[in-house]
N, C-alpha and C positions, 0 to 999 in steps of 0.2 A: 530729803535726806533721812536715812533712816535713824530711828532715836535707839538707842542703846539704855537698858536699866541704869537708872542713876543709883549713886554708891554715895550715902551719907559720907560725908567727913570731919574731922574732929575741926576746933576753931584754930589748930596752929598748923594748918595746910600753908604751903608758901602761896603768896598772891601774885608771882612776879613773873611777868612773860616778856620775853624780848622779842620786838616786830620789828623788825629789820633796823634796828638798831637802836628804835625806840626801847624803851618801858612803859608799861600799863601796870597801874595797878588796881586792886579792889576787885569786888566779886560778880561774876556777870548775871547774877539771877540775886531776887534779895531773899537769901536764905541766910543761916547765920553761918555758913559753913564762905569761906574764899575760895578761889579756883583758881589755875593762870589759865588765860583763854590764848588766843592764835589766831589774827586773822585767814582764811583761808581761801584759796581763789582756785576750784576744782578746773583744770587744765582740761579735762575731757568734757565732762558734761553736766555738773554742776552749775551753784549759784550762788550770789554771795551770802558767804556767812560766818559766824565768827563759834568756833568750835570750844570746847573743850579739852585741850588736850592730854592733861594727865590732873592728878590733885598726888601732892605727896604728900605724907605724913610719916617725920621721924622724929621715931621716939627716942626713951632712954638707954635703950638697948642696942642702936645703931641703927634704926631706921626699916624700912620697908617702902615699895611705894605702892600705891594704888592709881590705876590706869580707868581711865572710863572713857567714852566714847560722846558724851553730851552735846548735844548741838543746837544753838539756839540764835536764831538771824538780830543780826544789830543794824541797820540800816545806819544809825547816824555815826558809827564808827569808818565808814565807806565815805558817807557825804561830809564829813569832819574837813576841810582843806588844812593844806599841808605842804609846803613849799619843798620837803626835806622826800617825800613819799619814797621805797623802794620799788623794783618791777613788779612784786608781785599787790603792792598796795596799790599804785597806780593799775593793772590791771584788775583788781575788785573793784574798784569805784562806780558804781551805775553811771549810767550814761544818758543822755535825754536820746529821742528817736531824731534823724536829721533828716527832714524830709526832702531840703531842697538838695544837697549833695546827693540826696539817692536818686532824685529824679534826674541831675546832673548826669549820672551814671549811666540811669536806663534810657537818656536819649543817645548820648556818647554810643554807649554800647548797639543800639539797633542801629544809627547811621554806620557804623561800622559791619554791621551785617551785611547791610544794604549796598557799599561801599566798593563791592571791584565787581560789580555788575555781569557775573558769569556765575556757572558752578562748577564743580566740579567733573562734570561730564562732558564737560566743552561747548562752544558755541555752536551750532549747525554744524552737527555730527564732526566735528574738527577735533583732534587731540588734543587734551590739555598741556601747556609747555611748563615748562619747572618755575617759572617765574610767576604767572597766573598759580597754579596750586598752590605756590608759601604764600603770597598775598592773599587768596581766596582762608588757607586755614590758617593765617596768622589772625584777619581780621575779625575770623568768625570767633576763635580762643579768645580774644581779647573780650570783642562781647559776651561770651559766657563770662568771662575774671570779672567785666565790669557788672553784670546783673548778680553776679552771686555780690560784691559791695555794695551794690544797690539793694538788695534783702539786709545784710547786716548794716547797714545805717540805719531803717530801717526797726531794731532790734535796738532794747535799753540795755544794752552790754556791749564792751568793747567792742571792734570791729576782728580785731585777732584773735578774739575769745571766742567770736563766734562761728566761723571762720577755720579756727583749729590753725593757727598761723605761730602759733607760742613754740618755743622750744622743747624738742619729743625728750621721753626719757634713757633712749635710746642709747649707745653706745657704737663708736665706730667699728667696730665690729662686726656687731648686730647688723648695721644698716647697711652693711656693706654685702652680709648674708641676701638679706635682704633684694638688694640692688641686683647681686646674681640669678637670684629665685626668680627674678620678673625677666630677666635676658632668658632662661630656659622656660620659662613658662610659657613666655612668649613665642619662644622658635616652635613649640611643642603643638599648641592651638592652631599656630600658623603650618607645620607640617600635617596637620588633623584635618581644615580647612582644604589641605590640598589635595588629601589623600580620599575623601569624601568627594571631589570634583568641583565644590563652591567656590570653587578662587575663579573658573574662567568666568571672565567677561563683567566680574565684578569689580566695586571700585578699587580692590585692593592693585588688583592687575592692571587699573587706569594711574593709580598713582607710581608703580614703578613702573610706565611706559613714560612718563615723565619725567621721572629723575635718572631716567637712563642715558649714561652719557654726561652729564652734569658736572661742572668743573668751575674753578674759578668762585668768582663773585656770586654766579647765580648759584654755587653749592652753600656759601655763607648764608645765603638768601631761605635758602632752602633749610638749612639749620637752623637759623631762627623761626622759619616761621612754622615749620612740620615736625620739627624734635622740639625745641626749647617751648614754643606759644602755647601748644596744648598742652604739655605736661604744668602749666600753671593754670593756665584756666580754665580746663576741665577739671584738675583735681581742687582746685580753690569750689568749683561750684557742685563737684561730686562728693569728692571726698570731703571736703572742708562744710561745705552748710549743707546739702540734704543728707547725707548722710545720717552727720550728728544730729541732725534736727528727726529725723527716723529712730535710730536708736534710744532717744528719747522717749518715743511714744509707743514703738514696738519690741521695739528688744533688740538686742545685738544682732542673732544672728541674720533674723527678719530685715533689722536696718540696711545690713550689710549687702543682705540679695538684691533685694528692691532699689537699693540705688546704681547698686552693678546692672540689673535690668534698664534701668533708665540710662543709664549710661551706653548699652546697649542700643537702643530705641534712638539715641543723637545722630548714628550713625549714619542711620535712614538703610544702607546697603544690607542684607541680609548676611551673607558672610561675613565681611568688615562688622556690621552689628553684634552676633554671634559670638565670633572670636573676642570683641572688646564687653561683651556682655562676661566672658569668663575669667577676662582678665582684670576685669571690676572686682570682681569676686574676691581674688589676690589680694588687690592693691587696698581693698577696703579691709581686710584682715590686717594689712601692714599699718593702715593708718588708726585702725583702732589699737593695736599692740603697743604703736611708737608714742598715742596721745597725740600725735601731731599731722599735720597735711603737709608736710616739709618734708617727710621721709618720701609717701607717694609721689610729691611734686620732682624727689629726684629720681626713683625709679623710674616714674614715667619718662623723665628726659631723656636718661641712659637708653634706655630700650629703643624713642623713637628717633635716638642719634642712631645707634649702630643699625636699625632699617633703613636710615638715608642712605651711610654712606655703603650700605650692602646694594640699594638698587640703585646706586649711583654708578658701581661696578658692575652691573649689569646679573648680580647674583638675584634680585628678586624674580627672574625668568629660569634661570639654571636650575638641574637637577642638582643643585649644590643641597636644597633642602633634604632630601634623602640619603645624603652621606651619611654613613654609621658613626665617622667620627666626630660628627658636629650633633647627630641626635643624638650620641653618649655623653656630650658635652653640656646639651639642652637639659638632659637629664640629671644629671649631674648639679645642674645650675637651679634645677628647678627642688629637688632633694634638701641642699644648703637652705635653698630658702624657706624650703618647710619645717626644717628641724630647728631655724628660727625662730619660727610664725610657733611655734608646740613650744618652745621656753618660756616664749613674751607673753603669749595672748592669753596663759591662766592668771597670771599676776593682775595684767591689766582688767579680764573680767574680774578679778577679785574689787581693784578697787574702785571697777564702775558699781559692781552689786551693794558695797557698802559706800557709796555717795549717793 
């Protein structure tokens, strides 16, 4: 955390800070000056600490106040128990590391790798059917969701905290921009893809040969487990821990590629890889903008519902991708969600640079 000049103040500063519905009193450092402090629990990528948040002092003249920025870690203010705790107290509290639920975790999760005993590219040279594909990438989402919980147990901080699982600061609005920008970004890469020749014979074109035609049960089938599974856990293990845990050590922007790369590289398929390597890119912008892995977790959804039920109709084969009035739409969608990404994401680097 960065320290900010301390600002003497006289001895009739108020000493009094309300935490979530507590009071504290008294001075957090022993100086002869009081302060009210504020526990704080930085949502993006912070640690626990208990801030400074203002010192006033009014006089006889009607007052003034002065603002300082001081920041000094109290540990036993965190480990203090507290029956009464609010969200944001109960989310500063350290945590011990849990080693056996994480290894809980990371066996759950690799039998479930291991678990519908095919790939994606079919058995002996055989088409994959819609029912193997949601079982094959529902089981494998799940193991990503479960190794990225198995790292934050793991970790002496929340599991949401680390994770990025907290509430974004977002507004429905915003995420809604948002939501749009990842449906036009997506058609846009995916018409880019097609127009460069990398879609034949790749996996993109082995998964809509299988959800082509698809109805019923086995469509519900296919919504859970090819729209809803990986928009949680790949973005719980992308966006949500390498990510933050990158930006951390490298810096926003750097965070932001490198795990759009990695995210990339899951794919194993070169195009399919590609394409999701750019749209990492997106989605990691959103999630650093929103403070949360909750916004990505729904774009991601939206986007790989509406590829369902497009190659379920049989449009992931059609030259429906080159209509003008769906690319002006793409565009459109992808527009919205940049003049979102350009309002949120100065505010939000402001206050990753001062935490």
């Amino acid at each position: 955390m960065k320290r900010h000049r301390r600002i003497t103040a006289p001895l009739d500063v108020e000493t009094i800070a309300q935490i979530g519905g507590r009071h504290i009193h008294g001075p957090v450092e022993h100086q002869p000056e009081s302060a009210a402090v504020i526990v704080m629990h930085d949502q993006h990528y912070g640690t626990l600490e208990v801030r400074v948040l203002e010192l006033r002092h009014c006089d006889q003249q009607g007052g003034c106040e002065i603002r300082i920025g001081h920041t000094r870690s109290v540990a036993s203010l965190a480990d203090e128990p507290s029956p009464n705790l609010t969200g944001i107290e109960r989310a500063s509290r350290r945590t011990r590391a849990r080693p056996l639920p994480a290894a809980l975790c990371g066996a759950t999760g690799l039998v479930l790798l291991l678990a519908p005993g095919f790939t994606l590219s079919g058995d002996d040279g055989r088409s994959l059917s819609a029912i193997e594909l949601a079982l094959s990438v529902l089981c494998t989402s799940a193991a990503l969701g479960l190794w990225a919980g198995c790292a934050a147990l793991l970790v002496r901080r929340p599991v949401s905290e680390t994770l990025g699982l907290a509430r974004g600061r977002l507004g429905m609005t915003s995420v809604a921009a948002l939501v749009a920008g990842t449906a036009g970004f997506s058609h846009l890469v995916d018409w880019g893809v097609r127009s460069l020749g990398m879609r034949e014979d790749s996996l993109l074109e082995t998964i809509d040969t299988a959800l082509l035609g698809t109805g019923g049960w086995a469509l519900l089938l296919c919504i859970a487990g090819v729209a809803i599974a990986p928009g949680i856990g790949e973005e719980i293990l992308f966006r949500g821990l390498l990510m933050r845990s990158l930006i951390r050590r490298v810096g926003i922007a750097a965070g932001i590629v490198s795990s759009a790369v990695l995210f990339g590289a899951l794919h194993v398929d070169w195009a399919q890889g590609c394409a999701a390597a750019v749209l990492g890119v997106y989605l990691g912008a959103v999630a650093f903008a929103s403070g949360s892995t909750r916004t990505p977790i729904l774009c991601h959804m939206v986007n790989n519902l509406t590829a369902v039920l497009a190659a379920s109709q049989g449009m992931g084969h059609a030259g429906w991708a080159q209509e003008p009035t769906l690319l002006a739409l793409s565009v459109g969608g992808a527009l919205v969600g940049l003049t979102a990404l350009a309002r949120t994401l100065p505010a939000a680097a402001g206050a990753w640079k001062h935490s």
